[in-house]
C-alpha positions as CSV (number, residue, x, y, z in Angstrom):
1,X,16.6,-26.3,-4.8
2,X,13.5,-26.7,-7.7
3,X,14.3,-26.2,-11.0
4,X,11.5,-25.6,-13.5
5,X,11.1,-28.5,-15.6
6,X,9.8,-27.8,-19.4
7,X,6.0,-28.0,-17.8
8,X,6.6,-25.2,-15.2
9,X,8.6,-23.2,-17.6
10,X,6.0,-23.0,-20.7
11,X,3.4,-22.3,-18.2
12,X,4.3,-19.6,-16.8
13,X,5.8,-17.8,-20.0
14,X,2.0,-18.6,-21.3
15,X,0.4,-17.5,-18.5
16,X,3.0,-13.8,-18.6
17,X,1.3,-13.5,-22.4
18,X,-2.1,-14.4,-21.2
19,X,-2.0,-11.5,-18.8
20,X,-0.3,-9.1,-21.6
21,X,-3.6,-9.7,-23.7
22,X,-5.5,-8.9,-20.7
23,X,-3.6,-5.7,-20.0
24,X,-4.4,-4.7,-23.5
25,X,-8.0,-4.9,-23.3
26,X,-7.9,-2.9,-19.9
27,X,-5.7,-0.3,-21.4
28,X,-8.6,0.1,-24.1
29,X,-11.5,0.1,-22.3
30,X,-12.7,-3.0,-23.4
31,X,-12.4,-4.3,-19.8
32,X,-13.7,-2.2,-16.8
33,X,-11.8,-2.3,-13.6
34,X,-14.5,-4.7,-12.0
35,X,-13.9,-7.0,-14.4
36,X,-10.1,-6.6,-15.0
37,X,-9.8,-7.1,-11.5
38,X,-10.4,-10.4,-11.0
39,X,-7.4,-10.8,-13.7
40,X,-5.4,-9.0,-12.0
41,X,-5.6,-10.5,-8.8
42,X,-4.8,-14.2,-9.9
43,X,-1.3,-13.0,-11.1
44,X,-0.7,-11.6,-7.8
45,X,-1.6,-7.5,-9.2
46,X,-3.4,-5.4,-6.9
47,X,-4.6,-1.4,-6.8
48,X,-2.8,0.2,-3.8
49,X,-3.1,4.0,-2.4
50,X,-0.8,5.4,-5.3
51,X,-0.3,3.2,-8.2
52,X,-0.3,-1.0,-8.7
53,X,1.3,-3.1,-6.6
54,X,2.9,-6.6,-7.7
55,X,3.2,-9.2,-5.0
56,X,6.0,-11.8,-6.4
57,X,5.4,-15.6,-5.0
58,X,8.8,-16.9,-3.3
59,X,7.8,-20.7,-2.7
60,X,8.8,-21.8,0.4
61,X,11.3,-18.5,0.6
62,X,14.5,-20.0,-1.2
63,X,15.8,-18.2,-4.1
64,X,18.7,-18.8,-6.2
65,X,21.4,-16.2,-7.2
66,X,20.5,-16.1,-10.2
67,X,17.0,-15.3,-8.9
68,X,18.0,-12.6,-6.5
69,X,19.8,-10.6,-9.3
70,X,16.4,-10.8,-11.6
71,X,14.7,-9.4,-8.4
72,X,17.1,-6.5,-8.4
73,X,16.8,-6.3,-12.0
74,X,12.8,-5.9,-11.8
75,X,12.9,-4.0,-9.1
76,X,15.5,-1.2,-11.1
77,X,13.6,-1.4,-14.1
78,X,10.2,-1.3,-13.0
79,X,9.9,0.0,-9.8
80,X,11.8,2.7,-8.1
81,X,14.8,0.7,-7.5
82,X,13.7,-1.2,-4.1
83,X,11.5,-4.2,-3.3
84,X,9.6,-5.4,0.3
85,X,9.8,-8.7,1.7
86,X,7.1,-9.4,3.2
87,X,5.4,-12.4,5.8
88,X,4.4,-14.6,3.6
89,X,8.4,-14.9,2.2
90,X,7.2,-13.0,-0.7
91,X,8.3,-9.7,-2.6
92,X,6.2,-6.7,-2.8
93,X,6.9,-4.0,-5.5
94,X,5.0,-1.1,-4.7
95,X,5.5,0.8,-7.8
96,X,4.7,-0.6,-10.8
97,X,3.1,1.2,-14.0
98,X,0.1,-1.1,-15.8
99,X,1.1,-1.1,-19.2
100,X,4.6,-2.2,-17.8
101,X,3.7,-5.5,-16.1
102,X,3.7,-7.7,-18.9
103,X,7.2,-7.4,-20.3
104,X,8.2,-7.5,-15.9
105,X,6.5,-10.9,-16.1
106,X,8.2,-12.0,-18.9
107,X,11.3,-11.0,-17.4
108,X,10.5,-13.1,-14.3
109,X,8.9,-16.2,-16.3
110,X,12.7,-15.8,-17.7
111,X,13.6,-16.4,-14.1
112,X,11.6,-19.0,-13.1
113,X,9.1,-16.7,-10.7
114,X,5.9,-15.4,-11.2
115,X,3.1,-13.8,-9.2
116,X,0.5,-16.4,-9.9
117,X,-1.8,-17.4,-7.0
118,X,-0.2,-14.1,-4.5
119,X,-3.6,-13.1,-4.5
120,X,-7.3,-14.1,-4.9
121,X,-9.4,-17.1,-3.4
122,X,-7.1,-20.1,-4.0
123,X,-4.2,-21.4,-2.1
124,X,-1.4,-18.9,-1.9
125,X,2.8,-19.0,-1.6
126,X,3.2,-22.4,0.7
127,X,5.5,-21.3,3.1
128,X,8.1,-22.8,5.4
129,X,10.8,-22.8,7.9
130,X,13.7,-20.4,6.8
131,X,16.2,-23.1,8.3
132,X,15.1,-25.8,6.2
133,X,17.9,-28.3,5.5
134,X,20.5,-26.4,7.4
135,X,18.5,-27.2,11.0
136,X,20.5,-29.6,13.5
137,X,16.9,-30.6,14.9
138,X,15.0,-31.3,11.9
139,X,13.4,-34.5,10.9
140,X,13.7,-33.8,6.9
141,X,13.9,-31.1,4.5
142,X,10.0,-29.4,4.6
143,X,10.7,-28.0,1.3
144,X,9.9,-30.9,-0.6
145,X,6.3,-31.5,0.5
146,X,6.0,-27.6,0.1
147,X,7.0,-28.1,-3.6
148,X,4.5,-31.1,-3.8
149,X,1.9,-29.2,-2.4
150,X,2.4,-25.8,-5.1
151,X,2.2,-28.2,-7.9
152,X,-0.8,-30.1,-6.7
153,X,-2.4,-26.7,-5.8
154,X,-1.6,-24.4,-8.7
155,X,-4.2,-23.8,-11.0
156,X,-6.4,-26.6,-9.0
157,X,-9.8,-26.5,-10.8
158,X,-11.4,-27.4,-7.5
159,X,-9.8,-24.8,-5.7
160,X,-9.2,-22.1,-7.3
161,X,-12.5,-20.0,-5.9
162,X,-12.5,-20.9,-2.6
163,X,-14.8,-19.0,-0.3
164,X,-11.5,-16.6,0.8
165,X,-7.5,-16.6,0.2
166,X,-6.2,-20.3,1.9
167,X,-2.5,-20.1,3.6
168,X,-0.6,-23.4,4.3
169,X,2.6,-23.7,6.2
170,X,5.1,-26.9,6.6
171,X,7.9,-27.0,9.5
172,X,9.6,-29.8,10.4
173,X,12.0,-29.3,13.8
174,X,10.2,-29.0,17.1
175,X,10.8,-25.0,17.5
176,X,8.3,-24.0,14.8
177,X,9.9,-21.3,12.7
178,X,7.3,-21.2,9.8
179,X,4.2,-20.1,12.4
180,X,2.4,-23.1,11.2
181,X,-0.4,-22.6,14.5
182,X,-1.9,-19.3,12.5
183,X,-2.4,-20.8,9.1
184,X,-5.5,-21.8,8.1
185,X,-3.5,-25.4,7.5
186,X,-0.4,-25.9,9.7
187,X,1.7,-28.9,8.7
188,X,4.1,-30.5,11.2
189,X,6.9,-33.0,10.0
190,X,6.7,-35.5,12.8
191,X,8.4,-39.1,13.5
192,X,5.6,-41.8,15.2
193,X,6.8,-44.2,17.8
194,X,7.4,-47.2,14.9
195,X,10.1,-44.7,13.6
196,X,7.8,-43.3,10.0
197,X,7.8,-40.2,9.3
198,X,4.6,-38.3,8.6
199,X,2.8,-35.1,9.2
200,X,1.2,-33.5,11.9
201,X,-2.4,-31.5,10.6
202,X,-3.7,-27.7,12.3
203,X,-6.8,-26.6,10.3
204,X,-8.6,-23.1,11.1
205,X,-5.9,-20.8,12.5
206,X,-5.3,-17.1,11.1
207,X,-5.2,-13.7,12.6
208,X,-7.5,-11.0,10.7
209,X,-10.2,-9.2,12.4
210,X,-11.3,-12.4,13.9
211,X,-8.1,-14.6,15.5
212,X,-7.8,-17.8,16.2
213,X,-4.9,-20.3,16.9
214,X,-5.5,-24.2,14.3
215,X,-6.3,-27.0,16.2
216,X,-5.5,-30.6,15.5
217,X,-7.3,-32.4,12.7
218,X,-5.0,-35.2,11.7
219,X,-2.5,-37.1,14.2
220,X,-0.3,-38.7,11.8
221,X,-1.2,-38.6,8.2
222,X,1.3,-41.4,6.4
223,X,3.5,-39.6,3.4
224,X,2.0,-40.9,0.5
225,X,-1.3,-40.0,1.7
226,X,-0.7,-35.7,2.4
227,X,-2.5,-34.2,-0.8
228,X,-5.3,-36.7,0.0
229,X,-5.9,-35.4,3.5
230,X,-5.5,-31.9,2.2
231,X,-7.6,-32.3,-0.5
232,X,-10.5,-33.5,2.1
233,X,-10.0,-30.2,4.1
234,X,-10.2,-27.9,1.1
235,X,-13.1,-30.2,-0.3
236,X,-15.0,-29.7,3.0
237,X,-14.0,-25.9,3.5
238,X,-15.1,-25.2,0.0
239,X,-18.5,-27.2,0.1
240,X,-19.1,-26.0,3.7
241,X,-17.4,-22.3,3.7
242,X,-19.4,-18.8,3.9
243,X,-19.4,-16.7,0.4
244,X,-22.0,-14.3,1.9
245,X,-20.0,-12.4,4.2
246,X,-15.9,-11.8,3.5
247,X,-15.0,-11.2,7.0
248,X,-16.7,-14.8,7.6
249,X,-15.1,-16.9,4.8
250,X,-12.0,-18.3,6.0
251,X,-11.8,-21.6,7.7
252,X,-10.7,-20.3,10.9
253,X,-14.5,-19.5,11.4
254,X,-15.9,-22.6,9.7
255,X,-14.0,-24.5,12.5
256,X,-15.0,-21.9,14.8
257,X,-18.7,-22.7,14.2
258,X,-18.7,-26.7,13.8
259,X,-16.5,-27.5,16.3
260,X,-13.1,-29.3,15.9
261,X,-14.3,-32.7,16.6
262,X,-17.0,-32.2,13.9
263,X,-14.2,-30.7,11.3
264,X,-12.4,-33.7,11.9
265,X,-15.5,-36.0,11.7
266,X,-16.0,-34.5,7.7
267,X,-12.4,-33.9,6.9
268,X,-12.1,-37.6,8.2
269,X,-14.8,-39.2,6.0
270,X,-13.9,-36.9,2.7
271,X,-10.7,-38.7,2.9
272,X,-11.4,-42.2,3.4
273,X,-13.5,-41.3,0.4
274,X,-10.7,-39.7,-1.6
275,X,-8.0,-42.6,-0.7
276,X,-10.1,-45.1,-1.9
277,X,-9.6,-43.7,-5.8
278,X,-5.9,-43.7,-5.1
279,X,-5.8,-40.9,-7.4
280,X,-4.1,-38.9,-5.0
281,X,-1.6,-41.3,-3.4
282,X,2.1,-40.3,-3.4
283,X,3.9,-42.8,-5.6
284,X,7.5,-43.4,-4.1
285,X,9.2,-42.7,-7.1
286,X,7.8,-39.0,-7.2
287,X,8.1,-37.8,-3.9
288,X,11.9,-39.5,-4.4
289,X,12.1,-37.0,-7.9
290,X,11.2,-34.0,-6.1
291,X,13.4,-34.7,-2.7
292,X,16.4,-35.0,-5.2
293,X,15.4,-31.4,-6.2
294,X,16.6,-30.7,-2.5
295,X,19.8,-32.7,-1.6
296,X,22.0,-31.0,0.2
297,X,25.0,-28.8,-1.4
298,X,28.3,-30.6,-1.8
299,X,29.4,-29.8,2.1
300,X,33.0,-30.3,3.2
301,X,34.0,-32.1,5.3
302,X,35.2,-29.5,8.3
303,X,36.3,-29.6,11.9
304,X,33.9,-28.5,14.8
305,X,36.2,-26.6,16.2
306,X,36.9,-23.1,13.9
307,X,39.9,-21.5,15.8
308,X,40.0,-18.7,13.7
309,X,36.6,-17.9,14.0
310,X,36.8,-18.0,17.5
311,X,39.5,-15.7,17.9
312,X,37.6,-13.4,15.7
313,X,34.8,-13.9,18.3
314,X,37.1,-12.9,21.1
315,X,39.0,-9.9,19.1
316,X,36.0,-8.3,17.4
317,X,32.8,-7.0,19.9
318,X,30.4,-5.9,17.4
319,X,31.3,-9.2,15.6
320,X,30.9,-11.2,18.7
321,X,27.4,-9.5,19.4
322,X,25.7,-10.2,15.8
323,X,27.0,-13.7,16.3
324,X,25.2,-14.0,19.3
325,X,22.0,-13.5,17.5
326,X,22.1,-13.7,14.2
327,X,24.1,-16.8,13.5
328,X,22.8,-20.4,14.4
329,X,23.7,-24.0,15.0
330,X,23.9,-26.4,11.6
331,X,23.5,-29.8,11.0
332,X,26.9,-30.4,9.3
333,X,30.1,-29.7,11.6
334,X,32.2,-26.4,10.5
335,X,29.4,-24.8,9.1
336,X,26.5,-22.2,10.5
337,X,23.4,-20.3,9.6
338,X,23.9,-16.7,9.0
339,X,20.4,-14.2,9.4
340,X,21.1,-10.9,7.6
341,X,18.9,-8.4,8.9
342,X,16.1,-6.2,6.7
343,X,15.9,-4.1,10.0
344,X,18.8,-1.3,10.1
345,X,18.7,1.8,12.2
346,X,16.2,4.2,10.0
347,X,15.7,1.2,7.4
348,X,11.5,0.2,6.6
349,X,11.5,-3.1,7.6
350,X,12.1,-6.1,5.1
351,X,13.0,-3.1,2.4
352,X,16.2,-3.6,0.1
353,X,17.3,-2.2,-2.6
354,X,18.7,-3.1,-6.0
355,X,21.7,-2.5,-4.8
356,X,21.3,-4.4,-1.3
357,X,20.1,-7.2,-3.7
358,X,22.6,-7.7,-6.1
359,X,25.8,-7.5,-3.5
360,X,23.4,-10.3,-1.4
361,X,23.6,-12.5,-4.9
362,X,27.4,-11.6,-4.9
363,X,28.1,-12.9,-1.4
364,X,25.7,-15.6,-1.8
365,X,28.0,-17.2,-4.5
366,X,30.7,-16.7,-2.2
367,X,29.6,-17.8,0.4
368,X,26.2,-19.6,0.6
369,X,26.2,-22.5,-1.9
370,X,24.5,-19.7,-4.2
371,X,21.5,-19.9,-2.0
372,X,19.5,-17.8,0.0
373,X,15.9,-17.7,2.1
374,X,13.4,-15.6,2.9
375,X,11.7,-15.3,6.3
376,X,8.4,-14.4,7.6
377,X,10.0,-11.9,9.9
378,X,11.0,-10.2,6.9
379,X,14.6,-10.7,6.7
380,X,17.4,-13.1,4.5
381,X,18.8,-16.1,5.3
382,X,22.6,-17.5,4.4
383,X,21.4,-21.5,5.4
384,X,24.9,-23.0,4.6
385,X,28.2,-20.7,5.6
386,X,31.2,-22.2,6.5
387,X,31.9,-21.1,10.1
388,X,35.2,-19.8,8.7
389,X,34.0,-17.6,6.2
390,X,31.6,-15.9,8.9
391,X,33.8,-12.8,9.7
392,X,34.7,-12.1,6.4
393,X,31.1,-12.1,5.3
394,X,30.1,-10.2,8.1
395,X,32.9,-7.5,7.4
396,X,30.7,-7.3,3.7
397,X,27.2,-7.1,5.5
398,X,28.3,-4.2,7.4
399,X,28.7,-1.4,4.3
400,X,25.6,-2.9,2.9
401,X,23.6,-2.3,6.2
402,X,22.7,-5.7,6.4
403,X,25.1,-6.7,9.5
404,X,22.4,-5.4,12.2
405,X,22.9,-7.7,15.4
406,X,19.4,-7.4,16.2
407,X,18.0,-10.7,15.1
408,X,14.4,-11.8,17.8
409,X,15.1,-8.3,19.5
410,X,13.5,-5.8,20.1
411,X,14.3,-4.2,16.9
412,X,13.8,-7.0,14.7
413,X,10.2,-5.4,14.4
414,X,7.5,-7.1,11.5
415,X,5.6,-4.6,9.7
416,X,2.9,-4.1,7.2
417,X,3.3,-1.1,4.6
418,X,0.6,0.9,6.2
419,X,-1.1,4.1,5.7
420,X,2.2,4.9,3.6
421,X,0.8,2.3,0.3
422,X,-2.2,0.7,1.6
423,X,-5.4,1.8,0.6
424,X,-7.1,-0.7,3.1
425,X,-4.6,0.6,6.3
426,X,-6.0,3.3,8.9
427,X,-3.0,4.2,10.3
428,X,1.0,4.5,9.2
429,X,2.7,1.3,10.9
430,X,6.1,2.5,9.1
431,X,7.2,5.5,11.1
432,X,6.1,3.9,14.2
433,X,8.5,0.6,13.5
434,X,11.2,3.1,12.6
435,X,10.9,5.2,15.9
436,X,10.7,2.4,18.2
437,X,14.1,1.0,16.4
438,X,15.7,4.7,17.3
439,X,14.4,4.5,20.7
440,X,15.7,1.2,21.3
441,X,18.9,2.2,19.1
442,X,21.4,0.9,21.9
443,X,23.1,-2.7,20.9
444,X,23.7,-3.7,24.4
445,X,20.2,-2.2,26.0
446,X,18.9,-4.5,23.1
447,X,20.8,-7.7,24.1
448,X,20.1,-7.1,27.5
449,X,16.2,-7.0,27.1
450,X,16.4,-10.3,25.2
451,X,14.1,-11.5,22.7
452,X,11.2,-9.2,22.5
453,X,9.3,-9.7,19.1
454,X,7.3,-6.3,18.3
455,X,4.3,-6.4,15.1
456,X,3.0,-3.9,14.0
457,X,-0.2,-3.7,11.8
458,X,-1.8,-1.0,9.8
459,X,-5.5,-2.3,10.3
460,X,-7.4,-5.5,11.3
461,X,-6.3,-7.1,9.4
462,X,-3.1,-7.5,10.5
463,X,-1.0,-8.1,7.7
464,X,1.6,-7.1,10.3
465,X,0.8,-10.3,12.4
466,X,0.2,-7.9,15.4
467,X,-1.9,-10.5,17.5
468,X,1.0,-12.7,17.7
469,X,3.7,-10.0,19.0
470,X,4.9,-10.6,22.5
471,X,4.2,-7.0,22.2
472,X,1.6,-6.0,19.4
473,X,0.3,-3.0,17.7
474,X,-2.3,-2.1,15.7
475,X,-3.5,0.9,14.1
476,X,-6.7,2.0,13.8
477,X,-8.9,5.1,13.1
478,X,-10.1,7.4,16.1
479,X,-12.6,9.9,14.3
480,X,-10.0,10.8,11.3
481,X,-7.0,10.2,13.8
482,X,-4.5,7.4,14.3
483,X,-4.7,5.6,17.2
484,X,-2.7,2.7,18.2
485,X,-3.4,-0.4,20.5
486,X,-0.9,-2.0,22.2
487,X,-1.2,-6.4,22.6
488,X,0.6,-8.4,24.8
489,X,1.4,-12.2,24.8
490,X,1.3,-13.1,21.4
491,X,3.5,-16.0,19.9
492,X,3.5,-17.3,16.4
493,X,6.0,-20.1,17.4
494,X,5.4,-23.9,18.7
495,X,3.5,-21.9,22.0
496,X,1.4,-19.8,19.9
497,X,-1.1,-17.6,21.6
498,X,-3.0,-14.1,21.0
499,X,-1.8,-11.0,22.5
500,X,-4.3,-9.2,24.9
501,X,-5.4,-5.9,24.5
502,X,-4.3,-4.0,27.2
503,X,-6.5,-0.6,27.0
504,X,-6.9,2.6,25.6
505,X,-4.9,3.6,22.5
506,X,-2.3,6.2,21.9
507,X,-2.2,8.7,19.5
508,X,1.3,8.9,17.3
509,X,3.2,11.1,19.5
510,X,2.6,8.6,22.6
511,X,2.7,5.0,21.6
512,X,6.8,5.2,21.4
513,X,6.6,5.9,25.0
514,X,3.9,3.8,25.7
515,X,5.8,0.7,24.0
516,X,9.2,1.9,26.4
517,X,6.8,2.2,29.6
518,X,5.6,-1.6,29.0
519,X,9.5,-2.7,28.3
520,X,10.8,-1.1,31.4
521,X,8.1,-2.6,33.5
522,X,9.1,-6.0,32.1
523,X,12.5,-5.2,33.1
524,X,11.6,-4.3,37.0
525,X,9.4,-7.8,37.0
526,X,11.8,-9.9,35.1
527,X,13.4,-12.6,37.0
528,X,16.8,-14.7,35.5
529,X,16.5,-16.2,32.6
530,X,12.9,-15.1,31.3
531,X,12.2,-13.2,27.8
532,X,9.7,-11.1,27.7
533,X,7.2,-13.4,26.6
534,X,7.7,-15.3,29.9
535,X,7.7,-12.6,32.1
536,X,4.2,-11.5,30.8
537,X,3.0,-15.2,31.3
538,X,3.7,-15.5,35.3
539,X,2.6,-12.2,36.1
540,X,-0.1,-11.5,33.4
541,X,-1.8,-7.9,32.3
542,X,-2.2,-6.3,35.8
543,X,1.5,-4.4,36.4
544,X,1.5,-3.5,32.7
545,X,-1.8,-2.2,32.6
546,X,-1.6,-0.4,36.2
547,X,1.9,1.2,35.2
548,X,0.9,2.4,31.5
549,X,-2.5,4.0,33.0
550,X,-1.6,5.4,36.1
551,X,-2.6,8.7,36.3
């Protein structure tokens, strides 16, 4: 994984004292909160319901052990002992006092982290596919043109005031794990027919008040020539881009409004313009320095076959069922990927404490080449466990409420803090995750519905990612009351589409049984074979709708 080199490491040790001198003149008046904020926001500080909350950048979601302790450290010493992961492979501390910050900065610039660019109008955390370098189908490692992409992109003087906040995602395996279709750039790691590899280019997607799934801007863009192509979309979004109306800015609605073929028309002449400087071409050697940052662990060299693990498979049932959906293939023989779920029975989903967080660094030494990843469905990631070794970390998991066997189902629910810290939320999204996981409480009723992915956002704009839920849910305000609308037929994967609203709203006391009353009529429609997401697809709004509404 990245190490800092001395560049990265000054920088952000200056840029942690930078912000203490900034702090100071806040705490003393001689800044007012409109102009503090702008401060603020660039190292990733914002001013929730109850106090400041620090959003910590997790690039590309892979942390170190070392790492993961510091978080638990921070999280002790500054916070109230817990930290939330959140969908951008991020950590959100929800707690923090002002005149604190600076000395937690320091402590993570000691780290190697930060909270730069987690907020304001510039590109944010690049993010990526959990599996990355553990994935049997992936064509290479997409952490390495993530990192290339966060160097080229922090601090860019270009881009650092865009017209709104600019999300990119990289995957590179045919089942899109990173969501890369509701970014506002969506990069896919592709092979062409001669055998290169390149990338794939989606400009304009992004959920919000105003939804839309990216379209197609670049085919095949070679290697060397990535930051040049990007650097013609951001160059056209920021020339072309609203700045009179917020809910207008991003390029979702840019692309909306010109057209794709007309996008591609300006993004297309921008970089025939940029390539011909050569300033931005990928030299071989560098894109070679940064890949080494990314070899893979020293593997050993292990049998397929795992007999002991099997028999543990056969012996143990709760074992067997959280390796049904929680561990996965990997590329290298004898070894698997392990999800650890953020998700457990009365549990606020992608929450862990201190505690949770320094065992995890524990095991991950033990067990996970020292290495573990963040997802955007708000749980952790073992990428490289020997299949061997499984049980005995499982048997660890289990005291530490990290063992859940829920992993896609209907439990495994994404959620935004809500009503609960939000100042901008109309409605708790919290309580309502955690009721529908009692609800659905039952391990085998849960394997035997199937994946069945359930968002949940506090507002529009759906920091929950409800409009890509098979089964989405958002809150909003009814006259001083919470009300919640239920989607279906979202997907933020390779078939990404927007969930449907299917009607009225329900107050808190119903939408529980609302969300059950749409489950069980999937489960009288279902035929062999189908997830709910496919189920929905043949037979479309009609049985839901007529079952949830009938009077």
């Amino acid at each position: 994984m990245y190490r800092y080199d001395e560049f990265d490491a000054q920088f952000v040790h200056e840029r942690a004292e930078q912000f203490r001198g900034q702090v100071a003149r806040r705490l003393s008046g001689e800044l007012s909160e409109d102009e503090f904020k702008p401060l603020r926001l660039m190292n990733g500080l914002y001013l929730q319901l109850h106090s400041y909350m620090l959003r910590i950048a997790i690039p590309y979601g892979t942390l170190s052990a070392r790492q993961m302790r510091g978080l638990a450290h921070v999280a002790r010493k500054y916070d109230k002992g817990y930290g939330h992961f959140t969908t951008r492979q991020n950590l959100q501390l929800h707690w923090v006092q002002l005149p604190q910050v600076p000395d937690l900065l320091k402590d993570l610039a000691d780290i190697e982290m930060h909270g730069l660019q987690t907020s304001g109008n510039c590109v944010r955390n690049v993010t990526s596919d959990q599996f990355a370098g553990a994935a049997a189908e992936e064509i290479e490692d997409p952490r390495i043109i993530c990192e290339i992409v966060r160097q080229w992109s922090t601090l860019h003087p270009e881009f650092s005031f865009l017209p709104r906040k600019f999300k990119i995602a990289v995957t590179a395996s045919p089942q899109d794990r990173a969501a890369i279709l509701v970014h506002d750039i969506g990069i896919a790691i592709v092979r062409n027919d001669e055998g290169r590899v390149g990338y794939r280019v989606f400009v304009g997607g992004g959920l919000g008040r105003t939804p839309f799934i990216a379209q197609e801007v670049g085919s095949f863009v070679e290697k060397e020539h990535i930051l040049a192509f990007l650097e013609a979309v951001l160059r056209v979004y920021n020339e072309a881009g609203r700045r009179d109306n917020i809910h207008k800015a991003r390029i979702k609605i840019l692309v909306h409004q010109i057209g794709v073929d007309e996008m591609r028309k300006r993004v297309e002449k921008e970089f025939a313009e940029i390539k011909q400087t050569g300033v931005l071409a990928l030299p071989r050697e560098e894109m070679d320095r940064i890949a080494a940052y990314f070899a893979p662990p020293a593997f050993q060299t292990l049998d397929a076959s795992v007999p002991e693990f099997d028999k543990s498979v056969q012996d143990n049932r709760d074992f067997a069922a959280w390796v049904k959906t929680n561990v996965h293939a990997h590329k290298i023989p004898g070894y698997a990927i392990a999800t650890l779920s953020l998700k457990a029975l009365g549990a606020t989903p992608g929450d862990a404490s201190s505690e949770q967080m320094d065992a995890v660094a524990d095991l991950m030494d033990a067990f996970s080449q020292t290495e573990i990843r963040v997802t955007h469905e708000q749980n952790l990631v073992f990428p490289h466990v020997r299949k061997k070794d499984l049980f005995a970390l499982w048997e660890k998991l289990v005291p530490l409420e990290l063992a859940s066997a829920n992993h896609g189902l209907v439990t495994d629910i994404i959620s935004c803090p809500g009503l609960d810290y939000c100042d901008l939320a109309n409605a708790r999204s919290i309580p309502i995750a955690q009721r529908i996981m009692e609800r659905f409480s039952d391990l085998d009723r849960q394997h035997d519905l199937g994946e069945l992915k359930i968002k949940i956002s506090g507002c529009i704009n759906a920091c929950g990612h409800h409009h890509v839920g098979h089964i989405g849910i958002l809150g909003v305000d009814r006259k001083g009351v919470e009300n919640y609308q239920i989607l279906l037929g979202g997907s933020g994967a390779e078939d990404a589409s927007l969930g449907e609203i299917l009607g009225p709203g329900f107050d808190d006391r119903g939408i529980v049984d609302a969300v059950e009353n749409v489950i069980d009529t999937y489960t009288t429609l279902r035929q062999a074979g189908e997830r709910f997401l496919d189920t929905y697809r043949r037979v479309g709004t009609a049985p839901f709708k007529e079952r949830l509404y009938a009077r």
